[in-house]
C-alpha positions as CSV (number, residue, x, y, z in Angstrom):
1,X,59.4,127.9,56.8
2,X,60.2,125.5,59.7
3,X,62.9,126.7,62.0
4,X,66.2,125.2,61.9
5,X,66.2,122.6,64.9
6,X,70.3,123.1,65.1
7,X,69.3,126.8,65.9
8,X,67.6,125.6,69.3
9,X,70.9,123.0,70.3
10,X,72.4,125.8,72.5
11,X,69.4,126.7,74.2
12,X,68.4,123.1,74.9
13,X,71.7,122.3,76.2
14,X,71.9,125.7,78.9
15,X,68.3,124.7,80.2
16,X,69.4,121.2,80.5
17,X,72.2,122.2,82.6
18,X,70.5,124.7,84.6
19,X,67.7,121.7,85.9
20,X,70.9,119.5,86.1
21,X,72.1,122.7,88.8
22,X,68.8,122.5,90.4
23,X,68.7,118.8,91.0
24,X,71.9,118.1,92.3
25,X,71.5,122.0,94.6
26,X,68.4,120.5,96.4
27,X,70.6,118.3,98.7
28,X,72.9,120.4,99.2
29,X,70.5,123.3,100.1
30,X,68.6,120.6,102.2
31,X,71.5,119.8,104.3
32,X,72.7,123.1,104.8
33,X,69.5,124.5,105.9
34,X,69.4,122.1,108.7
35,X,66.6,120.3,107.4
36,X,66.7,116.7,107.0
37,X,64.9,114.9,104.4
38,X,61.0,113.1,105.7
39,X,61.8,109.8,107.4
40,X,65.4,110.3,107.9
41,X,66.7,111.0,111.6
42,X,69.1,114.2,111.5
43,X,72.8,112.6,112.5
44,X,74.6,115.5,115.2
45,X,77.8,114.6,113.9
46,X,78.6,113.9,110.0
47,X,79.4,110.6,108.9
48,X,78.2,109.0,112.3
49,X,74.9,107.0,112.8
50,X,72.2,109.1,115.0
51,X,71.3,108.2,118.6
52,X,68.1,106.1,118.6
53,X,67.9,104.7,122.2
54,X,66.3,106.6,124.9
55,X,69.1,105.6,127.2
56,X,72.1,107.9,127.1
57,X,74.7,104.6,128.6
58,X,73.3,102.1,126.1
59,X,73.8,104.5,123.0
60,X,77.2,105.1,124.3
61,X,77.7,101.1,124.5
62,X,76.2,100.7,121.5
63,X,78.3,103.1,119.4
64,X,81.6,102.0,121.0
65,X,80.7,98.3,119.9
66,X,79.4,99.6,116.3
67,X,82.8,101.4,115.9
68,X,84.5,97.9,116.4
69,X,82.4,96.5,114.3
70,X,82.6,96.1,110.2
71,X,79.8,97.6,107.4
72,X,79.6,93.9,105.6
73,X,78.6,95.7,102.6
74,X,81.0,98.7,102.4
75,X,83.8,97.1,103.9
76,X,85.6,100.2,104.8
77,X,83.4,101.5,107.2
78,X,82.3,100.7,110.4
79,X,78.5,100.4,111.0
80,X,78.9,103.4,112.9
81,X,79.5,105.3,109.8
82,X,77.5,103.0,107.4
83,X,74.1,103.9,106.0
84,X,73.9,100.8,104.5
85,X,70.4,99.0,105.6
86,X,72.8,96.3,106.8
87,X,74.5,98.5,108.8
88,X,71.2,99.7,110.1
89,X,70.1,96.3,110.8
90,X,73.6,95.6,112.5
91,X,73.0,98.7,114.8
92,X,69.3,97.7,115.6
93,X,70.8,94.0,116.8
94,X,73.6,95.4,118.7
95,X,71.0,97.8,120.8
96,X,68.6,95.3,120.7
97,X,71.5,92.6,122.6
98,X,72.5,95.4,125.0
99,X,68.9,96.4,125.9
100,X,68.3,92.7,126.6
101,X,71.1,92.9,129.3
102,X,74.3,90.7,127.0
103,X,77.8,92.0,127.8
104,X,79.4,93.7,125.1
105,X,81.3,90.6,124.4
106,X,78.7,88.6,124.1
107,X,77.3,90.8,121.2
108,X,80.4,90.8,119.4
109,X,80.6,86.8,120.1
110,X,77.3,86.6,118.7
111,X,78.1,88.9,115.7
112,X,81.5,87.0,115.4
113,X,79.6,83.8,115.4
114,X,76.7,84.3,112.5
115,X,78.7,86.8,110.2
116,X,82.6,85.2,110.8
117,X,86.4,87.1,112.2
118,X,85.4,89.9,109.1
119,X,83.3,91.1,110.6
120,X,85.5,92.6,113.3
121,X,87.9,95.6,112.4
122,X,90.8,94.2,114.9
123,X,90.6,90.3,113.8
124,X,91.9,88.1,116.2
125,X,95.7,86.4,115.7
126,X,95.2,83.2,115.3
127,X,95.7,80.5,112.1
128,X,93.2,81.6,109.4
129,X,94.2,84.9,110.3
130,X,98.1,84.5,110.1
131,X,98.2,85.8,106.5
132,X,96.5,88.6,107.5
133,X,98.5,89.7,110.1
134,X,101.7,89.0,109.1
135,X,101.4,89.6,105.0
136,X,102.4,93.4,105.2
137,X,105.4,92.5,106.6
138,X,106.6,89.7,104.8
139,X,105.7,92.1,101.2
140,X,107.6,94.7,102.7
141,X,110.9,92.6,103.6
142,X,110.4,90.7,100.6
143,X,110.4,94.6,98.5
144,X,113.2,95.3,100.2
145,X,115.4,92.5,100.1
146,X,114.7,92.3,96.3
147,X,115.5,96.1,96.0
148,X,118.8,95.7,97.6
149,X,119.6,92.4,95.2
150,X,118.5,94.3,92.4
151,X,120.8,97.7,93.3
152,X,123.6,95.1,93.4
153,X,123.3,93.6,90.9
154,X,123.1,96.7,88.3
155,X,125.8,97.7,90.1
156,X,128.1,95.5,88.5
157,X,126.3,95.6,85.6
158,X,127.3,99.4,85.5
159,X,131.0,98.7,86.4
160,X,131.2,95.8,83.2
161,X,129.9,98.2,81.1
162,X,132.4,100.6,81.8
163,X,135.5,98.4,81.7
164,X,137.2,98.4,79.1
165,X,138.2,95.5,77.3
166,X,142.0,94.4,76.8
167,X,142.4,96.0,73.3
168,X,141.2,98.9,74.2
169,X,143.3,99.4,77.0
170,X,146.3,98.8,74.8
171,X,145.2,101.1,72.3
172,X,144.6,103.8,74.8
173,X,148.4,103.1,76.1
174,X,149.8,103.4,72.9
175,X,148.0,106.7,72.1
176,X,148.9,107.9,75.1
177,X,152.5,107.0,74.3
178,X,152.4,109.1,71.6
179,X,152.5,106.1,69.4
180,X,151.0,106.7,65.8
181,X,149.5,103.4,64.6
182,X,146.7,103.0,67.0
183,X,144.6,104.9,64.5
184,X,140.7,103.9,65.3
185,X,139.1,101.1,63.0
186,X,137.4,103.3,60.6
187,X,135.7,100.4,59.2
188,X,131.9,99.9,59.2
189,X,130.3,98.0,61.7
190,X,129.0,95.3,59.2
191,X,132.3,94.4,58.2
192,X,133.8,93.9,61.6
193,X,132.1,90.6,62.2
């Protein structure tokens, strides 16, 4: 008789998991061991791009410009930080320009030039940038202000739905007076239209 190939579900699944433990362990192991995988330079801090230029001044330059500068692809992230192969490229072109003897303004000029302001972390104020600068203000006043109407307002929506109407008030002076007749309308709410 054939075995039951339910019977062999659990086991499947807990060998499944364990190579699922050892594939996603391998990185981890590998980066904790100090060993870097083949091909990839080892970075000497985390989340920063590793020092390619024999030159100790024109990797410093280079990685003060790269921290100014904008991952195109991952947009939150400088190319410092960025693996991206953009990035890479990016990095390569800003050593490259500095090697060459450009100022660091001229690099970002030049970067500025073929890839546009977005490329920059700190855009420049200017027209097409106006929005830019000056929206997170204008949403915050505009939150505010609309806040402070909308307190107001229920305000006195609170205070006419306490008051009490004209009737009311007579009845309650009448109770209070000790007066008998201002029994409550007992009737049902249908019938008081």
């Amino acid at each position: 008789m054939p075995a039951d190939p339910r019977s062999s579900l659990p086991v499947r699944r807990s060998l499944a998991a364990g190579a699922l433990a050892l594939l996603l362990a391998a990185p981890l192991h590998a980066a904790t061991a100090g060993g870097a995988p083949a091909g990839i330079p080892a970075a000497t801090d985390a989340g920063v791009a590793p020092a390619l230029a024999a030159d100790p001044q024109l990797e410093a330059d280079m990685m003060e410009l790269s921290h100014k500068l904008r991952c195109l692809v991952c947009q939150n992230q400088s190319i410092a930080e960025s693996n991206a192969p953009l990035a890479v490229d990016l990095r390569n072109q800003v050593r490259e320009q500095l090697a060459a003897g450009k100022d660091k303004d001229d690099v970002i000029d030049y970067l500025v030039e073929r890839y546009g302001d977005f490329v920059l972390y700190e855009p420049p104020f200017k027209a097409t940038t106006l929005l830019l600068w000056l929206g997170p203000l204008a949403l915050l006043l505009g939150g505010a202000g609309w806040l402070g109407w909308r307190l107001r307002r229920r305000s006195v929506e609170v205070d006419a739905e306490r008051a009490l109407s004209v009737t009311d008030r007579e009845r309650a002076r009448t109770l209070l007076a000790g007066g008998g007749d201002a029994a409550p309308n007992t009737a049902p709410p249908e019938s008081r239209k």
